[in-house]
N, C-alpha and C positions, 0 to 999 in steps of 0.2 A: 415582541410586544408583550407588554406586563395584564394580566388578566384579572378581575377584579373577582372575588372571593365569596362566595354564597356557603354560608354557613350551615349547616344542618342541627336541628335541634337534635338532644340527647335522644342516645339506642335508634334515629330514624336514618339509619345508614346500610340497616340488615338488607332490607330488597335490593337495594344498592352492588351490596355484597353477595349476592344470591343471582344478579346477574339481570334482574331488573334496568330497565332505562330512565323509566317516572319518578321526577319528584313533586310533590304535591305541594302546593304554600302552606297545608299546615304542617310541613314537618320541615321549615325553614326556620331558624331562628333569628326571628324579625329586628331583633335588639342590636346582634351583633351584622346582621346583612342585610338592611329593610330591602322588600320588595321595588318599592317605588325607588330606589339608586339606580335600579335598572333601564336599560331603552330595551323593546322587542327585538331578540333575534340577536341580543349578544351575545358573546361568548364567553362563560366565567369558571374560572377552579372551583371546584365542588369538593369539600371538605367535612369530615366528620367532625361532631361537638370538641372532638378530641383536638380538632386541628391538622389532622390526618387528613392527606388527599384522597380521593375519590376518582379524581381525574376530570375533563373537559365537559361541560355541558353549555347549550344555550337555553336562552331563560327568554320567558313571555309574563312579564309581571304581572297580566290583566287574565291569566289565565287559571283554570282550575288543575292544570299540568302547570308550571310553573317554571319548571325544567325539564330536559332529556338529553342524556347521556349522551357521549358523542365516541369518547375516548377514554381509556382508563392512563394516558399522559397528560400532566398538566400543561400542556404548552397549546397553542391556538390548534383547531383541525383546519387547516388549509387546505390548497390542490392536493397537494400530494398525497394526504392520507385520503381526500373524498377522492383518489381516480383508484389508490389500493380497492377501497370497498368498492367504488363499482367496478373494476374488474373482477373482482371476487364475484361479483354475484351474477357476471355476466358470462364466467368459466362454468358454472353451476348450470345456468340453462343452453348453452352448448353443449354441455355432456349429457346432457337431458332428452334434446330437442333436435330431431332432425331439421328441421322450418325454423327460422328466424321470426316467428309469431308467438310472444309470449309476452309473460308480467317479466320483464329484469330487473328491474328494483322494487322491492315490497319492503316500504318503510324501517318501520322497527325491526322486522325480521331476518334484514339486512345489514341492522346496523346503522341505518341510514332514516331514523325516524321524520317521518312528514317527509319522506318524498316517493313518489311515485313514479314510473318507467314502464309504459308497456311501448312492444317494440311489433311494429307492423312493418317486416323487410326492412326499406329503408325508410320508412317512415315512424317517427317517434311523437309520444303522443305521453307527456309530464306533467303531474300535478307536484306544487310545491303549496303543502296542506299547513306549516308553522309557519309564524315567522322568522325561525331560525333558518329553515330551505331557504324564502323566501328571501333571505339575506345574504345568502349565498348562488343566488340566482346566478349571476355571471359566469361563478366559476365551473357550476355545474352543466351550462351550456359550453362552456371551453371543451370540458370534458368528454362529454358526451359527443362530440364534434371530432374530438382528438380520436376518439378507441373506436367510434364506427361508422365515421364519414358520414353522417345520413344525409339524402337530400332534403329533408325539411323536421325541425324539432317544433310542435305545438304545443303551447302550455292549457292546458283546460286547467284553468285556477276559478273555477265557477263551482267549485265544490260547498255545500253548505258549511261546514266546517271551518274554513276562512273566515266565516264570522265569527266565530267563536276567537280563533285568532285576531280579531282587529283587525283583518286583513281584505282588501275589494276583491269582490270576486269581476275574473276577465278572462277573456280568451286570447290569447297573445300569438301570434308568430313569431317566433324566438330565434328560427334560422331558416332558410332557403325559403320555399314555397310549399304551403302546405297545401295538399288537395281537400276536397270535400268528405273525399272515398279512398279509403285505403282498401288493399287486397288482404286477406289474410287464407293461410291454408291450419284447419285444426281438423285431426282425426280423418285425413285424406280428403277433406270436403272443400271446397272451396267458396270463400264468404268474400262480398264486399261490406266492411262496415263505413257508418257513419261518424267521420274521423270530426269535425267542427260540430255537429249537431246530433251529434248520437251521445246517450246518456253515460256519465261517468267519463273515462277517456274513449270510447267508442264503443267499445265489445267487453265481453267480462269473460274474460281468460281462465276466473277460476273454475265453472263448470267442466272443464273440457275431461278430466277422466270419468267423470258419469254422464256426459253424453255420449261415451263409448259405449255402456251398458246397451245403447240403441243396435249396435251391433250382431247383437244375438236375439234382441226384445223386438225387434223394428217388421224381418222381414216378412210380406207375405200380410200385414196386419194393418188395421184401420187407427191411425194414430192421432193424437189430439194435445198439441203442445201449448199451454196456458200462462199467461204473460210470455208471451214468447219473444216479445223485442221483434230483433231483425230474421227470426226464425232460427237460432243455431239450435236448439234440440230442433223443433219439427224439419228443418233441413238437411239434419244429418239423418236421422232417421227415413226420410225419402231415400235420401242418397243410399240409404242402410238395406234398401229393398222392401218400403212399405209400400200397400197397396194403397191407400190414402192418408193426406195426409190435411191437418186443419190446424192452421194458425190464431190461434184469438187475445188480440192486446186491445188495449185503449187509444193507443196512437194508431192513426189511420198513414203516418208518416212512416213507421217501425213496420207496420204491414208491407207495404208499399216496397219495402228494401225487402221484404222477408220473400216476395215473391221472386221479385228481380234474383236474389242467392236461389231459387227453387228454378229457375231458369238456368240461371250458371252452369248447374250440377244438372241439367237435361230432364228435369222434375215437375215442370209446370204443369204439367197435366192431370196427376193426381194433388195437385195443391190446390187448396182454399185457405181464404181467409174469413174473420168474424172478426169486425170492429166494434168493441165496444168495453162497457163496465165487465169485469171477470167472474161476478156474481150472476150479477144478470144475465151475460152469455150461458153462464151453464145452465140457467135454468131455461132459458130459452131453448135449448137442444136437449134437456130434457122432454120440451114441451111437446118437441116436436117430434119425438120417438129415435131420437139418435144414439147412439150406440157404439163403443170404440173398443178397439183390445188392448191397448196401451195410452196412458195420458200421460201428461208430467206436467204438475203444478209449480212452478217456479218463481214467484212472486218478489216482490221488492219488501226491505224489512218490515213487517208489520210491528218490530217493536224496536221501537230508535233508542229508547229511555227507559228506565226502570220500570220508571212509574207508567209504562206503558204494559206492561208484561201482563195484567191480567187481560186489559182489553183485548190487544195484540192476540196471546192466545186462543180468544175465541174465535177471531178471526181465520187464524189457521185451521183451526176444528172446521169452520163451517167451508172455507172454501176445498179443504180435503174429504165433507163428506158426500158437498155436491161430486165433486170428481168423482167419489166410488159410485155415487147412484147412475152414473154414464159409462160407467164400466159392463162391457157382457161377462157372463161368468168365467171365472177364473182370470180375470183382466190383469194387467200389470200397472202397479200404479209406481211414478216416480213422483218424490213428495220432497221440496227442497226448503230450506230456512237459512237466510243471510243476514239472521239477527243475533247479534253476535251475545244478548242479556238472554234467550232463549237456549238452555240447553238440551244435549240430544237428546238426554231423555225425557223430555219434552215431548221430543215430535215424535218420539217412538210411542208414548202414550197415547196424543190425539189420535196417530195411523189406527191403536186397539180401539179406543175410545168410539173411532168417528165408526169403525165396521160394525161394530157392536152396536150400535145405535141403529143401523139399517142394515139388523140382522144379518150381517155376513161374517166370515171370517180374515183377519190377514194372516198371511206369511211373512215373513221378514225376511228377504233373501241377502241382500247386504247391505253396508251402511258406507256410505259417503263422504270424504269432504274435498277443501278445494286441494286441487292439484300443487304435483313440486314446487315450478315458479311462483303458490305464494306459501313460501316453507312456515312453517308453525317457531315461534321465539318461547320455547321452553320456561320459557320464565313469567311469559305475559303471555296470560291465555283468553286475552281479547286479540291476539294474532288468529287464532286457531276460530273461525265462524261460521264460515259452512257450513251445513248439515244435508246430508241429502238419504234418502232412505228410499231402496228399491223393493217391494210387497208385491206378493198376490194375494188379490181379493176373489173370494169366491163366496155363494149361497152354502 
């Protein structure tokens, strides 16, 4: 099959070359390959001004990425090369991973931009985030079928980001039967997440080597895990040998499962929940004279957009300085950021910023990000998002 030809304007071939996936509509050159020849999710030669290949990419005309790199061969990427990369990245978390619970495809970072694979045992759980996945849908359920038999593949394609693609967002059952609840084991703990109605693909895999920090932070101590979802830090940390433990989200639905895993793991007894706003909560346990030795603030991105980055920031400042004023002395505070325009030292500042303000001191004991299954693309450092920073605060 003959592949149609996207030009690149002069010198916009270096990121290219440099090992980048993006190309962007302003560095196509529109004269010799208009945007609009395109349909979403095709597949086209990527060529320098020179006329020099580049190699395989598909293209989203309506998009502000316009292309992403597939292959440095100019000929179509079919089955064959999409089952190399996912086994490639499926050997990766096998030699990683005792548990079959992990991210196994992490987009770009894999080589396989706009798609997503977390793997719950035998249950898989796929978002197809471009048009170009999205166009490839079939093959990549073959696939995934072929290397690891699952009994059921669900697409969560309800990701906001498909709009940006042109694309509906849906929840699909793609193979077998999916359940509501998958099992998963992370950090010796055992979790049921919410596979059809739990946020993102169910669980967020990437925390999992700084909720090990709970390890050594947890036992013996009164904990306080904030935005906690389905409880996986305040979870593991019970499970870690806390003497209590307190769960507080917005969803009374996220609670609800976070108790049910505090049961699992033989935990219920020192668990609580607090349903509500996560500002509000803490000043409410402020109010009320409550007092913890360890918290972990772990929130949803406060800054989606550039143009978000001041406001965003303040946001973090104020919700990590409630956290230290509910800390007893010398508490340990875990402080996370899954904003990927927010840099770490960023939230190393707010940590000084926010003690300093309610005269205390921190320590910086170590710094964070997401674990192996989602590997960092050396080249595109919106891969690399996490941030997570472990402190003691004291008078």
């Amino acid at each position: 099959m003959d592949l149609a030809t996207l030009r690149l304007a002069k010198n916009e071939e270096r990121r290219l070359r440099g090992g980048h996936l993006w190309i962007y509509s302003n560095e196509v050159d529109k004269n010799i390959s208009p945007l609009a020849n395109f349909e979403p999710g095709q597949q086209v030669r990527v060529e320098s001004a020179q006329g020099k290949s580049l190699g395989v990419a598909y293209v989203n005309p309506h998009s502000l990425i316009c292309a992403r790199m597939l292959d440095s061969a100019d000929k179509v990427f079919g089955k064959a090369r999409l089952k190399q990369r996912i086994q490639s990245a499926l050997a990766l978390r096998e030699q990683l991973f005792s548990e079959p619970c992990y991210r196994m495809v992490y987009g770009d970072s894999d080589f396989l931009p706009g798609l997503i694979v977390d793997r719950f045992g035998p249950h898989l759980s796929v978002q197809l985030n471009t048009a170009g996945m999205d166009a490839m849908r079939n093959i990549i359920i073959e696939t995934l079928v072929e290397l690891l038999q699952p009994e059921s593949i669900l697409l969560r394609n309800d990701a906001s980001v498909r709009k940006l693609e042109g694309l509906p967002e849906e929840v699909v059952e793609a193979f077998g039967n999916c359940p509501e609840d998958v099992e998963l084991i992370e950090n010796g703990v055992r979790f049921i997440a919410p596979l059809k109605s739990g946020q993102k693909t169910g669980w967020f895999y990437d925390q999992r080597p700084n909720r090990a920090w709970l390890r050594e932070l947890a036992p013996g101590k009164k904990v306080l895990d904030v935005f906690s979802y389905v409880g996986s830090f305040g979870v593991q940390a019970a499970a870690f040998g806390a003497s209590e433990v307190w769960c507080c989200d917005a969803s009374g639905l996220a609670l609800d499962k976070a108790h049910e895993n505090a049961a699992l793991n033989g935990k219920a007894d020192i668990f609580n929940t607090l349903e509500g706003d996560a500002f509000a909560a803490l000043k409410q346990l402020k109010e009320e004279g409550q007092q913890f030795d360890v918290i972990i603030v772990d929130p949803p991105a406060f800054i989606k957009r550039k143009k978000d980055q001041k406001e965003g920031i303040l946001a973090y400042r104020r919700i990590n300085e409630l956290a230290m004023r509910l800390l007893g002395d010398h508490g340990y505070l875990i402080s996370a950021s899954c904003s990927m325009h927010m840099p770490r030292e960023e939230l190393l500042d707010i940590i000084r910023a926010s003690s300093r303000h309610i005269d205390r001191r921190a320590q910086i004991l170590a710094e964070g990000m997401q674990g192996p299954d989602h590997p960092v693309h050396p080249a595109i450092p919106e891969t690399r998002y996490l941030k997570a920073v472990l402190s003691r605060v004291y008078r």
